[in-house]
N, C-alpha and C positions, 0 to 999 in steps of 0.2 A: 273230364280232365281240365277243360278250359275254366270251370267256375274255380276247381282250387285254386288255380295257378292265379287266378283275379284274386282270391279270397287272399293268399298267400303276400303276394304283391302290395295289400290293402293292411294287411296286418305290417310288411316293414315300415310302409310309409306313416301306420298311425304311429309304431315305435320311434319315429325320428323326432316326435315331437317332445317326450320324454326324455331323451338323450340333451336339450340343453336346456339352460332355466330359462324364466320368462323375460328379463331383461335380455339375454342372449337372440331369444328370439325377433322382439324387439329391435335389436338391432339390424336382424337379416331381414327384415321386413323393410327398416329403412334403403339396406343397402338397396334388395328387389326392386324398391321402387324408383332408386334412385338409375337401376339399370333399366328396368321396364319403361324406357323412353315415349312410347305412345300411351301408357296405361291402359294397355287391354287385359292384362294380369299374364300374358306371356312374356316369354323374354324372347327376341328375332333375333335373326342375323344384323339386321337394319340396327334393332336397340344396341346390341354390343357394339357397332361401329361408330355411332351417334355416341355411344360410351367414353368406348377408346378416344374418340375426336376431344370429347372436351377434356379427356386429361390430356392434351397434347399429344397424343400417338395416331399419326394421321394412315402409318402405313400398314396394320396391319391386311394383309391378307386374306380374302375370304375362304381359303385353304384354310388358317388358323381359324376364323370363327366357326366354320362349320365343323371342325375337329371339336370347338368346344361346345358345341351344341348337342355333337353325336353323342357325348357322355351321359346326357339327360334319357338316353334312347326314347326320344317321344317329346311333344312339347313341355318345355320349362318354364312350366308353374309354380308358385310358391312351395307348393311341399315338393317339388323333385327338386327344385333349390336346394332348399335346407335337404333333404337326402343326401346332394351333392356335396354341400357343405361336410356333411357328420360322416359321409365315407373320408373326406381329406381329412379332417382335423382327427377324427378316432385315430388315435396312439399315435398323432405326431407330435412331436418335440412342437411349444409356443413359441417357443424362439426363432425355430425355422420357418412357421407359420408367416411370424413377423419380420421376418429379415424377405419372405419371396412376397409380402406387400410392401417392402419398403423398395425392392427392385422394379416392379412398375414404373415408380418415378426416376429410375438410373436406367435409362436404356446404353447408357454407355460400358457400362457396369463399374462405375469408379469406385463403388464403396460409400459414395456421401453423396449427399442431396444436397440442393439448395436452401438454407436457412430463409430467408425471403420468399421462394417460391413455394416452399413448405407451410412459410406461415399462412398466405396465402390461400393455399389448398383448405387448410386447419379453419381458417374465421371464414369459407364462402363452401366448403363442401357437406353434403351428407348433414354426421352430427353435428354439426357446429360450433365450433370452439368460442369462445368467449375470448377477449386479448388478452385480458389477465391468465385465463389456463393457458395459451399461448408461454404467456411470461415464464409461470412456474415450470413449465416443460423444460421452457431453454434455459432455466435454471439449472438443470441436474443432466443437458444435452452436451455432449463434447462438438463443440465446432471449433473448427481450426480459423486461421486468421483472415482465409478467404471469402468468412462468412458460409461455409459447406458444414453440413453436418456428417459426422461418423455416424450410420446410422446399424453397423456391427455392433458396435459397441453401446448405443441407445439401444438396441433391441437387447444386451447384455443388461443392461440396467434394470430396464423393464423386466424383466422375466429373474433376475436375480439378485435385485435391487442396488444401489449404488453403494461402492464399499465405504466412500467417505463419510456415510451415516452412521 
C-alpha cells in the first residue's frame, strides 16, 4: 500500500507542472528563490522570517510561520511550492489573488499603499521593474493626492482593464 500512495503522491506532483505555462513557472521559481534565503533549495522557518524582515514585517510570529509551513506537510521544495501555489490559485478569482498580495504591503489594512514605497519595491525586488514600466503603471494607477495608491481598484484595472480605454 505504501508504494501506491508514493506512486499516487508522485503523479499529483508531476501534474502541477502542467497546470501553469512555462513563463508562469518561471516566475515561481524566481519568487522560491527569492524566499529560499540560504539557498539550500528548501524553504525554513529562518527563510520566511529573513523574508518577511526585508519587506518590513518584522513581527510575524513563529506560530504564523510554522502554520505556513505545515501546509507543505513535509519540507517545502520547489515542487511542493508550486503545488501550494496551484491548490490556492486553482478557481480563485485573479483579482483576489491580487488584491491578498497587495495586502502584504497594508498591514494597516487602509486600502492604498504607498506610491513611493511601491515604486521602490517595483525597481529593487524580485522581477525587476525598469522606471519607465514603473512610469507606465502609474500612468493607468489611481493615487490620490497623498501620493497612496488604491490598490482595489488597480487590481480592478488589472484584471479588467481600465474603462477610460
Amino acid at each position: 500500500a505504501g508504494r501506491a500512495t508514493a506512486r499516487r503522491a508522485q503523479r499529483s506532483f508531476s501534474n502541477v507542472f502542467s497546470m501553469f505555462e512555462q513563463s508562469q513557472i518561471q516566475e515561481f521559481k524566481e519568487a522560491f528563490s527569492c524566499i529560499d534565503q540560504n539557498r539550500d533549495g528548501i524553504i525554513t522557518k529562518a527563510d520566511l522570517k529573513e523574508t518577511y524582515s526585508q519587506l518590513g514585517k518584522t513581527n510575524v510570529s513563529d506560530e504564523e510561520l510554522e502554520e505556513m509551513l505545515k501546509e507543505g506537510k513535509g519540507p517545502i521544495n520547489f515542487t511542493v511550492f508550486l503545488t501550494l501555489f496551484g491548490e490556492k490559485l486553482n478557481g480563485t478569482d485573479p483579482e483576489e489573488s491580487i488584491l491578498n498580495a497587495f495586502k502584504l504591503f497594508d498591514p494597516a489594512s487602509t486600502g492604498t499603499v504607498n506610491k513611493d514605497e511601491f515604486k521602490q519595491l517595483l525597481l529593487t525586488q524580485a522581477d525587476k521593474f525598469s522606471p519607465e514600466e514603473v512610469e507606465q503603471m502609474f500612468a493607468v494607477t489611481p493615487i490620490d493626492v497623498s501620493g497612496n495608491i488604491d490598490y482595489k481598484s488597480l487590481c480592478y484595472i488589472i484584471t479588467h482593464g481600465d474603462e477610460k480605454e
